[in-house]
C-alpha positions in Angstrom: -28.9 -57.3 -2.0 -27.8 -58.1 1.3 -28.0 -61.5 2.6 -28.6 -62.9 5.6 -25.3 -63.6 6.9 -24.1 -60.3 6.2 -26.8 -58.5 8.2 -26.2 -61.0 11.0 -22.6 -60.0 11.0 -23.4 -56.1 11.2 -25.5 -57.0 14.2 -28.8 -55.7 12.7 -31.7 -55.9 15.5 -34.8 -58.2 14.9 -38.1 -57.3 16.3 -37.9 -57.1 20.5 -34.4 -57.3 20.1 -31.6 -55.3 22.3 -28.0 -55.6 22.9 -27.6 -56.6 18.8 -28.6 -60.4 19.2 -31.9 -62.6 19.2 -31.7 -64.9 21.7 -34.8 -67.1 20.9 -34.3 -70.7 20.3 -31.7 -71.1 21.8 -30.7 -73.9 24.7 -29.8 -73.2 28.0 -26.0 -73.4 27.0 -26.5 -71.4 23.4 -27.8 -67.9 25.8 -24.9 -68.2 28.3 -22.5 -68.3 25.1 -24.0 -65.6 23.4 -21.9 -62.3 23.7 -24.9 -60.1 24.2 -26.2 -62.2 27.3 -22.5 -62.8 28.4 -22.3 -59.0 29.0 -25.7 -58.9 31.1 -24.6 -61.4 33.3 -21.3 -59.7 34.0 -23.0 -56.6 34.9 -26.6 -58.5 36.8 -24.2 -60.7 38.5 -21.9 -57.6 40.1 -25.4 -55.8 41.4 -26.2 -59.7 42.7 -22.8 -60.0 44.1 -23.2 -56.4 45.8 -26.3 -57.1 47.3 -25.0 -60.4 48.5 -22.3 -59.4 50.1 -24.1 -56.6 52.3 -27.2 -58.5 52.8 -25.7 -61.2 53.8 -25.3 -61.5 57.6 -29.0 -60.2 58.3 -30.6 -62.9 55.4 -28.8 -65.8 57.2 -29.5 -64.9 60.8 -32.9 -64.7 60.1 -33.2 -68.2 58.6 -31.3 -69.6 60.8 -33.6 -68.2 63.7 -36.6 -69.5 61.6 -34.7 -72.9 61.3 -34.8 -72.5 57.6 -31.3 -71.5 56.1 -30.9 -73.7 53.2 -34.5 -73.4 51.8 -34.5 -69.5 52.2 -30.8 -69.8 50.9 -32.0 -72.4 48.0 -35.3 -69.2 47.2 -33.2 -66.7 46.7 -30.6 -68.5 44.9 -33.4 -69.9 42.0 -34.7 -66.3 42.2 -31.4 -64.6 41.5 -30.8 -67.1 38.7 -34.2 -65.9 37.2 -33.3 -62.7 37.3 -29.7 -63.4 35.5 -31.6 -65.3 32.5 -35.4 -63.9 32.6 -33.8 -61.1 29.8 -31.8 -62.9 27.8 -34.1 -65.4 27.5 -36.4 -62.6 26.6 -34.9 -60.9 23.7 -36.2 -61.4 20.3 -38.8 -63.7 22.1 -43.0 -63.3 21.6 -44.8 -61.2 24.2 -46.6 -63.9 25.6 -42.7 -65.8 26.0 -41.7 -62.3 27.7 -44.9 -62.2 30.3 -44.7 -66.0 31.6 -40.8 -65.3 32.2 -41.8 -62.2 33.8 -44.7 -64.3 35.6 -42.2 -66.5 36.9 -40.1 -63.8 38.2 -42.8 -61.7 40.3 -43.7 -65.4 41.2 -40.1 -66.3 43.2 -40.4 -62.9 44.6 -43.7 -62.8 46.3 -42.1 -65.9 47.8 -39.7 -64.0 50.2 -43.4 -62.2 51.8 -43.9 -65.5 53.5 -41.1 -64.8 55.7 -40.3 -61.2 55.8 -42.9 -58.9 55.4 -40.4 -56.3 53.9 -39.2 -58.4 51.1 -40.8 -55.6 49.2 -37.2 -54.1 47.4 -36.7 -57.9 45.9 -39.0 -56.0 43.1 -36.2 -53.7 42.4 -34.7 -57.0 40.6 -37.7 -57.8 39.1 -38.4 -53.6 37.3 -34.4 -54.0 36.7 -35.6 -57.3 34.7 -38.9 -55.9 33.0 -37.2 -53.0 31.9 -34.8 -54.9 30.3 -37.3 -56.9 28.5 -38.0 -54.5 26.0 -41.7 -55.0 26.6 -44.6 -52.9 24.6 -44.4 -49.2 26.5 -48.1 -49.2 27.6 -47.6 -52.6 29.3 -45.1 -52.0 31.1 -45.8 -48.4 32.3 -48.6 -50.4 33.8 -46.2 -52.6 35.5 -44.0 -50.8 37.2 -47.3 -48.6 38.4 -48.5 -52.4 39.5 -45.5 -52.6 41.3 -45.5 -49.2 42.8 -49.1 -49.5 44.6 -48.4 -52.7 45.3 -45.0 -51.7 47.5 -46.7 -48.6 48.5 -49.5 -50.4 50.5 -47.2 -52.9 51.5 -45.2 -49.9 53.4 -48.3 -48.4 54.7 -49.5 -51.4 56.3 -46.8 -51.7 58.1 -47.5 -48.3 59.8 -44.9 -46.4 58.6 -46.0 -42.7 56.9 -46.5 -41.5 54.0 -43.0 -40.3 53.1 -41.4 -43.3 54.7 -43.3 -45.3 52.8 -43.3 -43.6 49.3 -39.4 -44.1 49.4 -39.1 -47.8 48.4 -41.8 -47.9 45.6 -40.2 -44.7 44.0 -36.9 -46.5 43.4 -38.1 -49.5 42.3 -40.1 -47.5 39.3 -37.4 -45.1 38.5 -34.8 -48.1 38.7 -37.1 -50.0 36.7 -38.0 -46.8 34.2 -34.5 -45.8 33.9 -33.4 -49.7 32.9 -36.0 -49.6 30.3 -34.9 -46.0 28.8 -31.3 -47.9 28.6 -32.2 -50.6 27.1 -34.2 -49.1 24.1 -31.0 -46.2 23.4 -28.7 -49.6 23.7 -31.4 -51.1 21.0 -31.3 -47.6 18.8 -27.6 -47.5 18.9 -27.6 -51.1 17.4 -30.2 -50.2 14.6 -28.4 -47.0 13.9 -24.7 -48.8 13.4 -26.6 -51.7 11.5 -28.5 -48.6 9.4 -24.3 -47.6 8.6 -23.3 -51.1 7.6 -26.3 -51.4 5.1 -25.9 -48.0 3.7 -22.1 -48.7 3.8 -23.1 -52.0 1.7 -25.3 -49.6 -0.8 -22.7 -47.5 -1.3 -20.3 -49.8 -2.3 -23.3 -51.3 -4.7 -23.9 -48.2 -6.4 -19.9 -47.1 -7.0 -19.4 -50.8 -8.8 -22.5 -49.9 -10.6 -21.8 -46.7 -11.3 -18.0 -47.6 -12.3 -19.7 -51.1 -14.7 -22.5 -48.0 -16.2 -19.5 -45.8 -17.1 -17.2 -48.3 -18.2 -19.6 -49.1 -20.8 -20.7 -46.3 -21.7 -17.2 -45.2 -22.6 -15.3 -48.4 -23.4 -18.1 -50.0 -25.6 -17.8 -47.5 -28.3 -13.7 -46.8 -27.8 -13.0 -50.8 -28.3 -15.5 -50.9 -31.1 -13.3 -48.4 -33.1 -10.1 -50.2 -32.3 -11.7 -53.1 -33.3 -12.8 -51.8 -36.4 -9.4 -50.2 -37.0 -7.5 -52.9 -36.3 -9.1 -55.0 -39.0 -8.3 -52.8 -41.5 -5.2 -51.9 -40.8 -4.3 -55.7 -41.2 -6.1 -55.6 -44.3 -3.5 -52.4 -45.1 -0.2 -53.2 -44.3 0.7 -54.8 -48.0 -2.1 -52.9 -50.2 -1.4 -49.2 -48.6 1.0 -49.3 -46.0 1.2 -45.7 -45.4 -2.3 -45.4 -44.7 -2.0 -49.0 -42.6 0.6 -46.6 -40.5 -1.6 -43.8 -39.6 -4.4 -46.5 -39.0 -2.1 -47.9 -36.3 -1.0 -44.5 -35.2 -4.8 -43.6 -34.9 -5.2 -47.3 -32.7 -2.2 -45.9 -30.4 -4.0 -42.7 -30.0 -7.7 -44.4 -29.1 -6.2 -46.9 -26.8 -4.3 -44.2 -24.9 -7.4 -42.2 -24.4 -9.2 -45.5 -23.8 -6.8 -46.0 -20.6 -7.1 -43.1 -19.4 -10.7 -43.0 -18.9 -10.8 -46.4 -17.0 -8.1 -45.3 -14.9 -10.3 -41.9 -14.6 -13.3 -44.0 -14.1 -12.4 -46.0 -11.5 -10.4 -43.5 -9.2 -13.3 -41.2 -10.7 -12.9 -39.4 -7.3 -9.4 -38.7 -8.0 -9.8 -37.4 -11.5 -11.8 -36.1 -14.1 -12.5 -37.8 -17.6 -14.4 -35.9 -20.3 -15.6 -39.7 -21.3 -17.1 -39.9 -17.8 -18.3 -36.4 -17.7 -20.3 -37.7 -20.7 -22.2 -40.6 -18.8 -22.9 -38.1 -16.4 -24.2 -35.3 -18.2 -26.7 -37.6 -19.5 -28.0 -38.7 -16.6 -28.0 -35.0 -15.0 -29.4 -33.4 -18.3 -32.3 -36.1 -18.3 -33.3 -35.7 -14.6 -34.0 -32.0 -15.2 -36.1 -32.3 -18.1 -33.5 -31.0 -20.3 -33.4 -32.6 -23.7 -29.4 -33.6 -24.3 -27.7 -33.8 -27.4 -24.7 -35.3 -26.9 -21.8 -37.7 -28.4 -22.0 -40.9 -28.0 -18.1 -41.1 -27.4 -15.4 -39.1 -27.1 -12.9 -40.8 -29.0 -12.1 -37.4 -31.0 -10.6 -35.6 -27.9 -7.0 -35.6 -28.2 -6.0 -37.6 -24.9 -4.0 -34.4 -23.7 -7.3 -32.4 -23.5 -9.9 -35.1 -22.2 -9.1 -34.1 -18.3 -9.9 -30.5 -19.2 -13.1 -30.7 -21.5 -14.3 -33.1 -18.6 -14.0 -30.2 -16.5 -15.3 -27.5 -19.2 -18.7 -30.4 -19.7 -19.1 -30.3 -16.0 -19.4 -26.9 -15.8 -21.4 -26.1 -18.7 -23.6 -28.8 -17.5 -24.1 -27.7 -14.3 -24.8 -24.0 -15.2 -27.7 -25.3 -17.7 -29.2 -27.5 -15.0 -29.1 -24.7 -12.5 -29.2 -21.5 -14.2 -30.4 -21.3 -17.2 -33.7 -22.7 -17.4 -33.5 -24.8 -20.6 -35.3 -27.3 -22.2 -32.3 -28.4 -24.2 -28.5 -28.6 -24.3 -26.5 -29.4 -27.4 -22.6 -31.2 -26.8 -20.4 -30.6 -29.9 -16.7 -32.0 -29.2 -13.2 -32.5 -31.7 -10.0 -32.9 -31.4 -8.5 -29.5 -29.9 -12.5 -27.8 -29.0 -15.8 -28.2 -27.1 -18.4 -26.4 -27.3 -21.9 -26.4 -24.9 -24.8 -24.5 -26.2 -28.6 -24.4 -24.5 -31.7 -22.4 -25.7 -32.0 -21.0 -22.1 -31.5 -17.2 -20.7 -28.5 -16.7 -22.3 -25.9 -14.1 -21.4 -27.3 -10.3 -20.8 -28.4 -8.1 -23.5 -25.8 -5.4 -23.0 -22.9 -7.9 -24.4 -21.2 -10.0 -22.7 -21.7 -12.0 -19.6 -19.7 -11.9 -16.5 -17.9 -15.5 -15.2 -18.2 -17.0 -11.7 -15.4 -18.7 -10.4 -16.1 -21.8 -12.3 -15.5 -19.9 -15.2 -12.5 -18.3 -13.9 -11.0 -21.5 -12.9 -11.9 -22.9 -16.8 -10.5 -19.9 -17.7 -7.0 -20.8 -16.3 -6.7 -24.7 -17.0 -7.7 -23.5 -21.1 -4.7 -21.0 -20.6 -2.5 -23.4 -19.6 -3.2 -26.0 -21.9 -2.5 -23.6 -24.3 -6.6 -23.0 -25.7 -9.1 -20.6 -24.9 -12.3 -20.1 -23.2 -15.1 -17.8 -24.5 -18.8 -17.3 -24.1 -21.7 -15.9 -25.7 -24.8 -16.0 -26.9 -25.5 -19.9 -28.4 -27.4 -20.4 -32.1 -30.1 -21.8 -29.9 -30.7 -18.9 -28.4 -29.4 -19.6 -25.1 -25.6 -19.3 -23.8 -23.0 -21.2 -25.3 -19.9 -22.4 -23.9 -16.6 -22.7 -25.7 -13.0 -24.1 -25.6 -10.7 -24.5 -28.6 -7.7 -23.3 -30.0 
């Protein structure tokens, strides 16, 4: 039911996927275009910027003491571009696509060791990176912990103590851990609004198939009358035109009803239609078990009452699926009267049964359309439900 193109547009995630979009197969130009990368780099590229600007003065005195400003300068330039494109580059991509990127990464950083022993916090970058990945949970617990030994014993042979040199390892892991826990909310969020859209989608399914079920079920037989009575009211209007009138007056009648249920069915949660109250009784009655006996149409109803037996079948219905405990339900309907019998419970022995508020309320609307309400016990031996004159 839904196409591809329309779960593309509600941003639904693919496998490894964060931020909404697979990046994979795409050229160099297609990940800087796409919106998802667009907004990593705006926020990777202020932390770069940051860092830059307060790192600055102390990275090129150093290289220039060592004689070696613009390959140090060119180093950690191709290793901050790494870290701007190793996860976009990433997303949606195979695990073994996500590990040589990553490879490739820890590579340009352990670069930086050949001349400055305390390049160790360059693997805050790369956990930021890894986390960002989206990588299997067990590998990457184990890289992080990789990463924290490794700093660890970088610190400690460099003589400082234990709590001096538990420090930098600790916040590249929680950096790194607290990236990753980011990243797979950012990836939930995404597969929770793209969950909406499709049920969103669903729902509009079933209400056109619930409005095409209904339509017909009550137009089908409705337009086969007029039909029917159309023909022979032509065939009436010279042999017996009196009966040719009341043929068309009946045809004035049906159609009447006949709009009135599509315009109940299809603002059905506006308005109530005894015609739609039909379809659904059907379905209700069937998925409890209960054996329905019911018209097929209700062309009979006088269009004045068809709002308010729709009402009166909803009710009955409802109180035989839920409180009775029946095994069938009978439907008899005319012009002026309904009536809705089961062979459940019925009322209690002492005469007389006493009405919830949906009977009160059925109660009223029968008052003011000038009919009346009653109940009792049914022929079937259940409870029977009544409106008529």
């Amino acid at each position: 039911m839904t196409t591809g193109p329309a779960i593309e547009r509600s941003g639904t995630p693919r496998a490894g996927e964060i931020f909404g979009q697979d990046l994979s197969g795409r050229g160099f130009l297609g990940v800087l275009q796409a919106r998802a990368a667009r907004r990593w780099f705006v926020g990777a590229g202020v932390a770069v910027a940051v860092w830059t600007a307060g790192n600055w003065t102390h990275f090129a005195a150093t290289a220039l003491a060592a004689g070696q400003l613009p390959l140090r300068v060119a180093h950690l330039a191709l290793f901050m571009l790494g870290f701007l494109l190793v996860p976009p580059y990433s997303w949606g991509s195979s695990l073994s696509r996500k590990i040589a990127l990553l490879a490739g990464l820890v590579a340009l950083s352990l670069g930086f060791f050949l001349y400055d022993p305390q390049s160790g916090w360059y693997w805050t970058f790369v956990a930021v990176a890894a986390g960002l990945q989206q990588l299997p949970r067990s590998f990457f617990v184990g890289f992080v912990a990789a990463l924290f030994v490794a700093s660890f014993s970088i610190e400690l042979a460099r003589g400082l103590s234990f709590v001096e040199a538990v420090g930098q390892p600790a916040l590249i892991v929680s950096i790194g851990l607290l990236l990753a826990a980011l990243g797979r909310q950012a990836q939930t969020l995404r597969e929770l609004r793209a969950a909406q859209d499709e049920l969103a989608e669903l729902a509009v399914a079933e209400e056109r198939n619930r409005v095409a079920r209904d339509l017909h079920d009550i137009l089908g037989h409705s337009l086969t009358v007029i039909a029917v009575k159309a023909e022979l009211a032509g065939r009436l209007v010279r042999l017996d035109p009196d009966r040719a009138e009341r043929e068309v007056a009946d045809l004035e009648e049906l159609a009447r009803g006949a709009l009135a249920d599509v315009r109940a069915t299809v603002h059905g949660y506006r308005g109530v239609s005894v015609a739609t109250e039909l379809a659904e009784a059907r379905a209700s009655l069937g998925s409890a078990g209960v054996a329905a006996r019911l018209p097929t149409a209700a062309d009979s109803v006088s269009a004045a009452h068809r709002e308010l037996f729709g009402w009166v079948l909803r009710e009955g219905v409802t109180n035989v699926v839920r409180h009775s405990g029946a095994s069938a339900c009978e439907v008899a309907m005319g012009e002026d009267w309904i009536q809705i019998d089961d062979d459940g419970v019925g009322p209690e022995r002492g005469g007389g049964t006493t009405p919830g508020h949906g009977l009160d309320g059925l109660a009223e609307r029968a008052k003011a359309a000038g009919l009346v309400l009653s109940v009792g016990r049914s022929d079937l031996g259940g409870f029977r439900l009544r409106v008529s004159a």
